[in-house]
VEXVEX-545389 format. One line per field, with one value per residue (C-alpha): residue number from 1; residue in one letter; x, y, z. Coordinates in nm, 2 decimals, always signed. Each point is the difference from the previous one (the first is absolute). Layout:
<sites>
k	NUM	...
r	A	...
c1	X	...
c2	Y	...
c3	Z	...
</sites>
This chain:
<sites>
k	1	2	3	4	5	6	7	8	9	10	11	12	13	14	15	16	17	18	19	20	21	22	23	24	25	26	27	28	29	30	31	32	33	34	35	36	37	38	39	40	41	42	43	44	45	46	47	48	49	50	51	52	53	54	55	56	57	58	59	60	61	62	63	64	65	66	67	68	69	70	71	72	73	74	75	76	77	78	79	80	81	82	83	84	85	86	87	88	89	90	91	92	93	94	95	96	97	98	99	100	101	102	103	104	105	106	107	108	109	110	111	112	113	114	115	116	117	118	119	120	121	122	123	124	125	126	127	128	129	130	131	132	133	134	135	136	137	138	139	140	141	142	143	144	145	146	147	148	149	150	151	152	153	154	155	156	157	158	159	160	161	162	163	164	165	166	167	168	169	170	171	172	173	174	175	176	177	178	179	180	181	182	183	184	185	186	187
r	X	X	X	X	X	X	X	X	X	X	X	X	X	X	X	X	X	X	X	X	X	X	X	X	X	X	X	X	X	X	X	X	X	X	X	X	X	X	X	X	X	X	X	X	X	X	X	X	X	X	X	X	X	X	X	X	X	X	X	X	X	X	X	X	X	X	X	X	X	X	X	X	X	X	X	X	X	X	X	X	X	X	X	X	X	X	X	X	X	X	X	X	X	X	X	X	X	X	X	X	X	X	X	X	X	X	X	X	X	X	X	X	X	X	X	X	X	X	X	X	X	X	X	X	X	X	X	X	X	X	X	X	X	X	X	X	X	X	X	X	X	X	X	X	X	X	X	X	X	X	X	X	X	X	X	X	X	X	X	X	X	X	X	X	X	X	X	X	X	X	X	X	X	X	X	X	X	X	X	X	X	X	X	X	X	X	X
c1	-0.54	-0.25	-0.37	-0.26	-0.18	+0.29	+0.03	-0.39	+0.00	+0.32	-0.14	-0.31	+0.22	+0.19	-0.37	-0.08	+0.37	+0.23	+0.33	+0.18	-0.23	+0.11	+0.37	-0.10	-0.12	+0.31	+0.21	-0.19	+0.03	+0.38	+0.19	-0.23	-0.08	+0.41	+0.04	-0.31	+0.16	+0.34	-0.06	-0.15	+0.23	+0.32	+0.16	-0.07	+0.06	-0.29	-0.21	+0.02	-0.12	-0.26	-0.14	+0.02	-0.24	-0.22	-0.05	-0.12	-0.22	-0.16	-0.06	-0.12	-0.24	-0.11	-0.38	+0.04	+0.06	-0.24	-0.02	-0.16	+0.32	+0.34	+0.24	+0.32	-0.14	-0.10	+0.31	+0.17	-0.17	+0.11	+0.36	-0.04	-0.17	+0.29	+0.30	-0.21	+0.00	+0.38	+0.09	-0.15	+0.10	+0.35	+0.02	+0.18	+0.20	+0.03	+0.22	+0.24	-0.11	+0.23	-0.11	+0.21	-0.26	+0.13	+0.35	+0.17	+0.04	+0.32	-0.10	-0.33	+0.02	-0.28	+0.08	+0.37	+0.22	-0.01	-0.36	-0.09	+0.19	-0.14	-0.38	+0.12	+0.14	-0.37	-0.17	+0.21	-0.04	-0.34	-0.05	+0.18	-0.21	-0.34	+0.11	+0.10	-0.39	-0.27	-0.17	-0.38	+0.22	+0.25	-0.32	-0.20	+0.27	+0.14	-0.44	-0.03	+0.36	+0.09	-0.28	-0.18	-0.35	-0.27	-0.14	-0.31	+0.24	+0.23	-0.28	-0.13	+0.32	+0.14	-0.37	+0.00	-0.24	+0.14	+0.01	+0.27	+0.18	+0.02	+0.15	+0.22	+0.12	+0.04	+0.19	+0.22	+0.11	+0.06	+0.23	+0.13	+0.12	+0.14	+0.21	+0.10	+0.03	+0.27	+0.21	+0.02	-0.21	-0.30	+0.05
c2	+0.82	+0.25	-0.09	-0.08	+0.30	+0.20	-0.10	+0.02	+0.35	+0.06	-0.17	+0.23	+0.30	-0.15	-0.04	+0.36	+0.16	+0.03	-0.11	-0.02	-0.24	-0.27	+0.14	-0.12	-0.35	-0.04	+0.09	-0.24	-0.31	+0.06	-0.19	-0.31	+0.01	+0.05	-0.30	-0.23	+0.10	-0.07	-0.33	-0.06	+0.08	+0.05	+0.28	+0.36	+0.21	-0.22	-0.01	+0.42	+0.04	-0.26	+0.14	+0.34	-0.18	-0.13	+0.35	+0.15	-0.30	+0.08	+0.34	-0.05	-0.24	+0.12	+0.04	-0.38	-0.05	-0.14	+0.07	-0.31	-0.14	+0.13	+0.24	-0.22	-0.29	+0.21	+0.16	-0.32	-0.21	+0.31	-0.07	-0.38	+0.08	+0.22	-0.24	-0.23	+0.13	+0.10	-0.36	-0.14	+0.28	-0.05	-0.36	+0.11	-0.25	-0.04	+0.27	-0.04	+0.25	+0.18	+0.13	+0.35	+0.18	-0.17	+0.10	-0.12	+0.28	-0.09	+0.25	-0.19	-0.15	-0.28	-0.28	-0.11	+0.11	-0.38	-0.08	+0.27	-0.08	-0.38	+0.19	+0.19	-0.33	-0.18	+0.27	+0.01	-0.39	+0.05	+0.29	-0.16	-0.33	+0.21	+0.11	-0.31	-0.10	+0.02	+0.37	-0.16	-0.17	+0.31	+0.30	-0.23	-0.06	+0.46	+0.08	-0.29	+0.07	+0.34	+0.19	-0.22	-0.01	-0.20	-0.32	+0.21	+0.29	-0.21	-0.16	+0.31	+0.17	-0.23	-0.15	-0.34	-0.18	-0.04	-0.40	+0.10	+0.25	-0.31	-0.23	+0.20	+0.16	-0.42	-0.08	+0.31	-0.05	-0.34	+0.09	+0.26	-0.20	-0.30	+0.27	+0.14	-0.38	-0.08	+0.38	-0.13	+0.33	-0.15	-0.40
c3	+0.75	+0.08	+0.15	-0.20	+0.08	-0.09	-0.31	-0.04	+0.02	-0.17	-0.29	+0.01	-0.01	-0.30	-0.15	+0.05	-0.17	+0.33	-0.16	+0.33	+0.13	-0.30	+0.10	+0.36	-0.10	-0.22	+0.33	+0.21	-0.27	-0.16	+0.23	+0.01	-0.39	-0.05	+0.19	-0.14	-0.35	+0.08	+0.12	-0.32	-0.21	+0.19	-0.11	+0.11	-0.27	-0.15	+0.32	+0.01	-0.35	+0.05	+0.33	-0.18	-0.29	+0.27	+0.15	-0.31	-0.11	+0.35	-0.06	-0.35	+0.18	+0.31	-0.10	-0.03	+0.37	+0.18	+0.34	+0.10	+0.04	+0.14	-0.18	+0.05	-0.17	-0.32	+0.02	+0.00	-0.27	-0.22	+0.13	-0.05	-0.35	-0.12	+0.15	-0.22	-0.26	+0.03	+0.07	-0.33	-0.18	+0.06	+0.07	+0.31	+0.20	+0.38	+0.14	+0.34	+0.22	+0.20	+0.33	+0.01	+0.22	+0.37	+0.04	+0.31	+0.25	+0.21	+0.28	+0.08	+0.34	-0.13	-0.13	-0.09	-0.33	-0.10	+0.10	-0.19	-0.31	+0.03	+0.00	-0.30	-0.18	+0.09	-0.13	-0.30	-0.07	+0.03	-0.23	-0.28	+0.05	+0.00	-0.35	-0.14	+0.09	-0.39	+0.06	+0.15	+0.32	+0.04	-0.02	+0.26	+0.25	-0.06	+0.04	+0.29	+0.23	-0.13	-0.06	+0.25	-0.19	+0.08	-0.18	-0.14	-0.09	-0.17	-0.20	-0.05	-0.14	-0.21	-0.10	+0.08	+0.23	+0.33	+0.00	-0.21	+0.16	+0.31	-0.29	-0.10	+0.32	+0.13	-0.34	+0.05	+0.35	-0.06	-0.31	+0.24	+0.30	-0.25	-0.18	+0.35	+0.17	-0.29	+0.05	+0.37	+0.13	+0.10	+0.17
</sites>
């Protein structure tokens, strides 16, 4: 993520015509809107089209922005809004997700081959458990762990108050660590 500042004044230029400064927000948002997407709706042909759709509803709306509050949490209720609106759209179900982004490299001289491939089966477990979780527990624990956002920028992304986001995050780990307790991952 880029400062606040930054994103301040590439907004500003956005304002005033300079396409390349939206082409700079996009670049410094894709990766974490990808991901907030994906975890939403788990699968990534989905997750690319939608982030795409979030993109051009920010453009579209840019003289809405207010820069009272950050850019990350506007860009993000639009993500939230759109994964929304996908999932009741689609009455989509709860995909696996499949962690193909950390291959093992053999040549590392960190941690061992099997230690490594017991992280990767954790990780794995615990992926396919976060998407088994309703949407409002899985987008609070992805904005909360992943995209590490605060209380107040949770509440203020997905427009909630934060007493809440608090419930919710408790209910969610709790859901979490059961699931987890009963794969044998977390004891």
């Amino acid at each position: 993520m880029a400062s606040p500042e930054k994103d301040l004044l590439l907004v500003e230029r956005c304002r005033a015509g300079d396409q390349r400064a939206f082409n700079d927000l996009i670049n410094g948002y894709k990766r974490q809107v990808f991901s907030l997407i994906f975890r939403m709706v788990g699968n990534a042909a989905d997750a690319e089209d939608l982030a795409q759709e979030t993109f051009i509803k920010a453009f579209r709306s840019l003289k809405l922005y207010d820069s009272k509050y950050p850019f990350h949490t506007w860009i993000f209720k639009i993500a939230h809004n759109t994964s929304i609106d996908f999932l009741r759209a689609n009455k989509h179900a709860a995909v696996t997700i499949d962690d193909a982004e950390n291959p093992i490299d053999i040549e590392d001289q960190g941690p061992s081959l099997e230690e490594k491939a017991e992280h990767l089966s954790q990780k794995e477990v615990i992926e396919r458990q976060l998407a088994t979780l309703p949407p409002p527990y899985r987008e609070i624990l992805v904005l909360r762990h992943q995209q590490e956002l605060s209380y107040d920028e949770i509440a203020q992304t997905l427009e909630i108050p934060i007493g809440t986001v608090k419930v919710r995050l408790f209910r969610a780990r709790e859901i979490m660590k059961e699931k987890l307790v009963q794969t044998g991952v977390f004891q």
